[in-house]
N, C-alpha and C positions, 0 to 999 in steps of 0.2 A: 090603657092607651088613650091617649088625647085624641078626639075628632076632628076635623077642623069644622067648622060652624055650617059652610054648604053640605055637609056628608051627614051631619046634624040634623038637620033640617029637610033631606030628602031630595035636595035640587042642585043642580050644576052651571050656576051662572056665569053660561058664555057666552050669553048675546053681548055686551059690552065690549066695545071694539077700541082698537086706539081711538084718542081724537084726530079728528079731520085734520092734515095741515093744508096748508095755503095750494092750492091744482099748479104743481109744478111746470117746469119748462123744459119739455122733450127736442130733441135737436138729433136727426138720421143725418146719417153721411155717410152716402155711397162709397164705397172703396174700390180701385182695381181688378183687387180680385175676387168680388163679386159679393163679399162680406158685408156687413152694415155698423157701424158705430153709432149706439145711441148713450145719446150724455144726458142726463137731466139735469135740472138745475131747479134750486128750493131759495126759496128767499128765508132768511132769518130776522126772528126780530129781535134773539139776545146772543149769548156765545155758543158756537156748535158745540153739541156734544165731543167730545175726542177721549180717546183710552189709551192708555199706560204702554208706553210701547217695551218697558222693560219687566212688566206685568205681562203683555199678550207673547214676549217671546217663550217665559217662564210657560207657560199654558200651554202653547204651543209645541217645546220641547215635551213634556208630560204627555199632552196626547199624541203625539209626530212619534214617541217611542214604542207606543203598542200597535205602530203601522205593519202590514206584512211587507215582506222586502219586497220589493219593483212596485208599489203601491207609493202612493203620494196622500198628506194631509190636505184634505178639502176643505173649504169652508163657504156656506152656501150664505149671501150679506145681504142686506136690503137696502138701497139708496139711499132711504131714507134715516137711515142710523145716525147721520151726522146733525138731524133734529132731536133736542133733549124729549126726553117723556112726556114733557108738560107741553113742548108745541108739536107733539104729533107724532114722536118717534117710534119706533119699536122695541119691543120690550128688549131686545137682546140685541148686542154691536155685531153677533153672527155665530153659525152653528158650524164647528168642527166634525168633522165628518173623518174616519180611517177603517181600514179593513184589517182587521187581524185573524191571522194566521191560528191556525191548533189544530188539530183532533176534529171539533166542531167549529168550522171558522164562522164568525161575527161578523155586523161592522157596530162602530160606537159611536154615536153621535156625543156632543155636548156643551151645554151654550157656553157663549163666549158674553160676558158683560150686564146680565143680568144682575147682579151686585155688584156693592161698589168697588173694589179692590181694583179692577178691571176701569170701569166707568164711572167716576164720584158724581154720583148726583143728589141732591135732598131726599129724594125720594127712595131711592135704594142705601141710603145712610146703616139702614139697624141690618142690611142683607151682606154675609159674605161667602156665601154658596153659589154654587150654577148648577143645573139641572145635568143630566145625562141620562141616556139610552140605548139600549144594545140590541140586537135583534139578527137571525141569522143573515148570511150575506145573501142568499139569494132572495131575490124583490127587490123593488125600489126604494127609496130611502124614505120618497117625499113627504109619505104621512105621519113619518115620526119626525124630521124633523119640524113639521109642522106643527107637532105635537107639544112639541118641546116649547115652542113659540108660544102657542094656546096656554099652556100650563104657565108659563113666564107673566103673559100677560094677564092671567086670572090674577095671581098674586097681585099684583103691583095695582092693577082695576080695584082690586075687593078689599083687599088689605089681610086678607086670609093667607098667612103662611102655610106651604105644606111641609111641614118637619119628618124626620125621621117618624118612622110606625106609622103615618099618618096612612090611609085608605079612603079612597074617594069614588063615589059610584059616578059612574057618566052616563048611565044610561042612554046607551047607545055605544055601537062601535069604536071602539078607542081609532082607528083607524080613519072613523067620520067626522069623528066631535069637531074637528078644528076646523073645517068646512060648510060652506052654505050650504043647504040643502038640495041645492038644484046640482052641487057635484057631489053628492051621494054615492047614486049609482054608478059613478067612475070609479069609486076605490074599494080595495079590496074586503069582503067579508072576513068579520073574522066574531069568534065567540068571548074576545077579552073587551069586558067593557065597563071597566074599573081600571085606577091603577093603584098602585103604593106607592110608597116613597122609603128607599133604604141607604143603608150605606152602599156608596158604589164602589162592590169588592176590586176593581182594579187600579182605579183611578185614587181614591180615597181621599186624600187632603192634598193638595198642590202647593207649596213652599214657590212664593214669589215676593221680589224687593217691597211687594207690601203689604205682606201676611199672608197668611196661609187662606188658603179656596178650601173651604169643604165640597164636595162633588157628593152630589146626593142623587141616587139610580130611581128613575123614573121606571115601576113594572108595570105591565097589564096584568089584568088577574079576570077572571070569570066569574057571574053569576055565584055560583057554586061555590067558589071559595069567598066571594063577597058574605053570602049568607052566613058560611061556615064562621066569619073573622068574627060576625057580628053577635053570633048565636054564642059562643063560646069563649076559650080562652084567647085574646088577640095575638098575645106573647106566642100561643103555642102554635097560632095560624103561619104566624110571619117564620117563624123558624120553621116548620112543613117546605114555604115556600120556596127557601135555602137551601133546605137540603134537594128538595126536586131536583133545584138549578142551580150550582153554585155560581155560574156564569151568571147570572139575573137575566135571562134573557126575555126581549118579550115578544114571543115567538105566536103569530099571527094565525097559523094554522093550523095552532095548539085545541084541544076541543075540551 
């Protein structure tokens, strides 16, 4: 199995942040009934980023069907997405968010515009995947999909793809990594602090007017089996992990 070059080398280069854009323009407006409307506004210096609107509905049917019924598709966005990559944007146009129902209910996040199919931009030109992640339903979401974000934006910073079989140490709390240090101790412990990258058993390849989205499942995995993949055979690690879960879950309070 291919490594990618940080997992190679022993380190997880995520101090690298977007670039800075230009300190937007925030505007509160009191409402009647007691609410607040806040609008930002960004100056541009070439054309905004925009995405495929017959591309994000394709995306959105695909994830909006593994919703549980009386559940709604979410999608958590950052203002700043209508800045391309290069003057400051975020690595992803925004993170879909559903709860699905079974036996062991989930929910599934998974990014929305991280490659180009979605969003064409120079720089995501050779990328036609988006990340995904599952994780049971109870707890909050926010650390994976923040997650999902961190992992997007290593890519696109480093130029290090994470491909299928790929394994990556974080050394530290998958749960942390995407966070400054000083909000650490706000989020929750957990012993997965590595992830993989596999096919995402439900999701799989998405069919939209302009080509197909590979979805590739973002797992946690532990110490333990970090050592185990490394020590051994990879092939026989990553199928272990399958079979565990066919769900791929990456279940936080797993030990």
């Amino acid at each position: 199995m291919r490594l990618p070059y940080a997992a190679r080398m022993g380190f997880w280069p995520f101090g690298k942040k977007d670039k800075a854009p230009a300190a937007p323009e925030l505007r509160v407006t009191e409402n009647a009934d007691g609410s607040r409307t806040v609008t930002t506004s960004f100056a541009l210096s070439g054309e905004p980023r925009t995405a495929r609107e017959d591309v994000l509905a394709s995306m959105d049917d695909a994830l909006g069907a593994l919703r549980a019924p009386g559940t709604e598709l979410l999608h958590a966005i950052d203002p700043r997405r209508i800045l391309a990559w290069e003057e400051g944007g975020p690595a992803v146009w925004s993170v879909g968010l559903v709860e699905v129902a079974g036996a062991r209910p989930y929910r599934l996040a998974m990014t929305y515009g991280f490659g180009s199919v979605l969003t064409p931009e120079p720089c995501r030109a050779k990328f036609r995947h988006e990340y995904s992640i599952a994780f049971p339903a109870e707890g909050g979401p926010e650390w994976a999909v923040a997650l999902l974000r961190h992992l997007s934006r290593y890519v696109l910073t480093s130029g290090n793809e994470l491909s299928v079989g790929d394994i990556m140490p974080c050394h530290a709390p998958i749960t942390c990594v995407p966070f400054p240090p000083q909000y650490h101790a706000q989020m929750p412990d957990t012993a997965l602090v590595g992830v993989v990258v596999l096919p995402d058993p439900v999701l799989g390849a998405i069919a939209t007017p302009g080509g197909a989205i590979e979805v590739r499942r973002i797992v946690g995995i532990t110490q333990a089996e970090i050592d185990g993949a490394f020590a051994g055979d990879l092939d026989a690690e990553l199928a272990r992990l399958v079979r565990r879960d066919a769900l791929l879950l990456s279940d936080i309070a797993r030990t």
